[in-house]
Kinemage of the C-alpha trace (Angstrom):
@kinemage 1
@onewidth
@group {chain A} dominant
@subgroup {mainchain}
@vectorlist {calphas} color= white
{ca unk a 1} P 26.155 -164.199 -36.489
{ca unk a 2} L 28.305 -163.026 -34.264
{ca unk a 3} L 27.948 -163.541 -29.991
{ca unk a 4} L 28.329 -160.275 -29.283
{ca unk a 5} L 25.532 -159.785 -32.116
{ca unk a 6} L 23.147 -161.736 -30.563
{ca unk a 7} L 23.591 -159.832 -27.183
{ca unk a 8} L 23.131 -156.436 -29.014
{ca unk a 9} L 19.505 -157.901 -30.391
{ca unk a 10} L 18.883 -159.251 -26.756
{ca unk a 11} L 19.502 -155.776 -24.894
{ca unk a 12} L 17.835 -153.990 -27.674
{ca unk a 13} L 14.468 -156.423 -27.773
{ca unk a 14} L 14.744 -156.265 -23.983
{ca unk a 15} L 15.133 -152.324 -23.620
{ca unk a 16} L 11.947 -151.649 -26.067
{ca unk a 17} L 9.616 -154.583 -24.263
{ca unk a 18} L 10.583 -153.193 -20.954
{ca unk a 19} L 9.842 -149.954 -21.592
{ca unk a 20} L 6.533 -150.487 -23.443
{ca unk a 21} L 5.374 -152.490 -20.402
{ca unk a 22} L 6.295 -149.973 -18.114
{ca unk a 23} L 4.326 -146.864 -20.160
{ca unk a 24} L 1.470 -149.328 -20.559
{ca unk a 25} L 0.991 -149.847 -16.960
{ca unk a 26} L 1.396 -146.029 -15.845
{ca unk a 27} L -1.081 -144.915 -18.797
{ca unk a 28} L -3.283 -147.285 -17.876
{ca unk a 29} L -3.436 -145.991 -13.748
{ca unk a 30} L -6.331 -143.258 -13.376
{ca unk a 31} L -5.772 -140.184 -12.228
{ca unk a 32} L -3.250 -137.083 -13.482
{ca unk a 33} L -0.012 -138.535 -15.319
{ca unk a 34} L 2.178 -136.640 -12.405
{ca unk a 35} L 0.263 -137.946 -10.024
{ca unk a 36} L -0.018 -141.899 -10.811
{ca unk a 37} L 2.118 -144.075 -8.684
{ca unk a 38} L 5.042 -145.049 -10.775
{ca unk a 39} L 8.133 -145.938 -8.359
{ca unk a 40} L 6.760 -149.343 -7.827
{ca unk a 41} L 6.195 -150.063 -11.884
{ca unk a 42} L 9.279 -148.605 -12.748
{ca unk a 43} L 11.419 -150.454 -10.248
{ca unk a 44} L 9.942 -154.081 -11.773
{ca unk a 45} L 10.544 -152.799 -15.204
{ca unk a 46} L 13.857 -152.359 -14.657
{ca unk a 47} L 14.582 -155.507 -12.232
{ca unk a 48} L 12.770 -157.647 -15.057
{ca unk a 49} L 14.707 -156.113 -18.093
{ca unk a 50} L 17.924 -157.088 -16.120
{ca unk a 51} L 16.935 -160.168 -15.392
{ca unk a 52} L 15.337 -161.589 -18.742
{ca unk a 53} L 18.608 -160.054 -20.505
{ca unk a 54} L 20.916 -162.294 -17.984
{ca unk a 55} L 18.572 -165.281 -19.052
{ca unk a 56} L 18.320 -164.763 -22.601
{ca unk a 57} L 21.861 -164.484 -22.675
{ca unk a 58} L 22.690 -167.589 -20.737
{ca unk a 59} L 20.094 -169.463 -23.082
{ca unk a 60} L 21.902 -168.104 -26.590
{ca unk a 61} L 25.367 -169.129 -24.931
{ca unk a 62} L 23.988 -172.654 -23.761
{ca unk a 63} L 22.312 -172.967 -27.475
{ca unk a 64} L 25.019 -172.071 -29.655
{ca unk a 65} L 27.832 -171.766 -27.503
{ca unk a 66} L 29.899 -170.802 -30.784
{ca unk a 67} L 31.711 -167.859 -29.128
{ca unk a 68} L 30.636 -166.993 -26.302
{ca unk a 69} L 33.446 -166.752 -24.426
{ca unk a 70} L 35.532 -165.003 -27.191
{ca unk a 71} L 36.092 -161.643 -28.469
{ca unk a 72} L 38.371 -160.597 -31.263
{ca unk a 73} L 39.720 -156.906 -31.920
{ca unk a 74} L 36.654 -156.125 -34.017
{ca unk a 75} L 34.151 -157.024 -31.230
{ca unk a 76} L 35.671 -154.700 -28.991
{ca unk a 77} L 35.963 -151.641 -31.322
{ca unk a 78} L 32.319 -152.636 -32.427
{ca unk a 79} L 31.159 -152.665 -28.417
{ca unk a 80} L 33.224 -149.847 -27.578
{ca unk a 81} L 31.601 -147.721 -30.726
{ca unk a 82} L 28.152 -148.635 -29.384
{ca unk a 83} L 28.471 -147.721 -26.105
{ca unk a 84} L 30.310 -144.222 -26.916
{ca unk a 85} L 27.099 -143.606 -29.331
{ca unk a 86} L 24.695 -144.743 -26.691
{ca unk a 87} L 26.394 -142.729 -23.803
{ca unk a 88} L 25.333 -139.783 -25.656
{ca unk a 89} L 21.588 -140.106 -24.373
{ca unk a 90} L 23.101 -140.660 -20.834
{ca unk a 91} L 24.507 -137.490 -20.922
{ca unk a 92} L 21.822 -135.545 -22.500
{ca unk a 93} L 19.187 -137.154 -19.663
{ca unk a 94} L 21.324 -136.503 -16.992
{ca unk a 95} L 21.560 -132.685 -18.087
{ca unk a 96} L 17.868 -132.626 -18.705
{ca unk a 97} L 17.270 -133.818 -15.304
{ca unk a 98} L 19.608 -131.352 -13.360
{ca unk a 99} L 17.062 -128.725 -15.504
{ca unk a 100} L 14.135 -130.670 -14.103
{ca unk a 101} L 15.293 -130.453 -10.723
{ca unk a 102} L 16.454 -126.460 -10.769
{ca unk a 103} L 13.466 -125.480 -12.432
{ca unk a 104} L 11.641 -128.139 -9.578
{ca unk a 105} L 9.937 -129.542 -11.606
{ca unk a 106} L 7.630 -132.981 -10.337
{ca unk a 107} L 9.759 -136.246 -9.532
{ca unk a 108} L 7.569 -138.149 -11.881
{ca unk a 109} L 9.240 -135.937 -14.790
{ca unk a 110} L 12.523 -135.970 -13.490
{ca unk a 111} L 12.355 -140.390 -13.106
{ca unk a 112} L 10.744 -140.882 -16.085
{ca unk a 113} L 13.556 -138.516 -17.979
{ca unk a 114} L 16.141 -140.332 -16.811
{ca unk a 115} L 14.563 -143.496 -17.223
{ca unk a 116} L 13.484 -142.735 -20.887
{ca unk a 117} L 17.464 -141.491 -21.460
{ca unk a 118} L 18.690 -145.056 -20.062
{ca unk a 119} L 16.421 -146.785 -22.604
{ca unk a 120} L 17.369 -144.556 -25.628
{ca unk a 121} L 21.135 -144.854 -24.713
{ca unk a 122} L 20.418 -148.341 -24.350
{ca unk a 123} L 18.405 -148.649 -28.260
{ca unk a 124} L 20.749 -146.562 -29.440
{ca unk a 125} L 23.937 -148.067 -28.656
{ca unk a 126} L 22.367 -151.614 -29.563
{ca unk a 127} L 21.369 -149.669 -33.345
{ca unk a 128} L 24.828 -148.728 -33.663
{ca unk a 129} L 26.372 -152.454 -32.696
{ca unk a 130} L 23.856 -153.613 -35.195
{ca unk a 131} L 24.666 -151.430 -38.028
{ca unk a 132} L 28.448 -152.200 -37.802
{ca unk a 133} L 27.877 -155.492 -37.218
{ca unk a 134} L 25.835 -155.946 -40.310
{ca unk a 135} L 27.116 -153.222 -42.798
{ca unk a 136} L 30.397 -153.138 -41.769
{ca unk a 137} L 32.864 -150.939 -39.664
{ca unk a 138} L 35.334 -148.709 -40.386
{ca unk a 139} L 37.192 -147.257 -37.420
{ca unk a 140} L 38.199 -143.320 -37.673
């Protein structure tokens, strides 16, 4: 398996887990949804996500070190396809929050939108790494 592989199952694993701890802990808050405190949850999510993904990926490149520090002309296309996929959700959250805000709508819709597009984008562009990765790629 390739490096870059194993970092697209790292940032995928990470994105889901991160995100299902971070609904878990608002749904579980009493009280309206709009009106639970969510900053504080959302800003640990995030932090922790970052961090595990640095340490996961220091751990694969200290186990099989096989690598790491190398990157051939199909990595790239493979990591630049991803992210061009996964970009898409960026866009479409950032829109949807510009419609949030005009139509002022609560910040806890408006966060969570843009959160929920960062994770998507994030799934999504790890889906697509994985798919050419493991059923080939064919560049246009």
């Amino acid at each position: 398996m390739a490096f870059e592989e194993k970092r697209a199952w790292v940032m995928l694993v990470v994105s889901i887990l991160g995100y299902g701890v971070y609904v878990a802990v608002v749904l579980a808050r009493d009280g309206a949804l709009a009106d639970v405190d969510y900053a504080a949850p959302m800003l640990w999510s995030i932090g922790a996500a970052i961090v595990v993904s640095i340490v996961l990926n220091i751990l694969i490149s200290i186990v099989a070190p096989e690598g790491a520090n190398e990157k051939d002309q199909r990595d790239r296309e493979i990591g630049r396809f991803g992210d061009y996929i996964g970009q898409s959700f960026v866009v479409i959250g950032g829109v949807s929050a510009l419609l949030m805000a005009l139509a002022e709508w609560d910040y806890f819709w408006i966060a969570n939108a843009v959160y929920l597009a960062f994770v998507l984008s994030a799934v999504l562009g790890s889906v697509a790494k994985l798919f050419a990765y493991r059923r080939g790629f064919q560049p246009w």
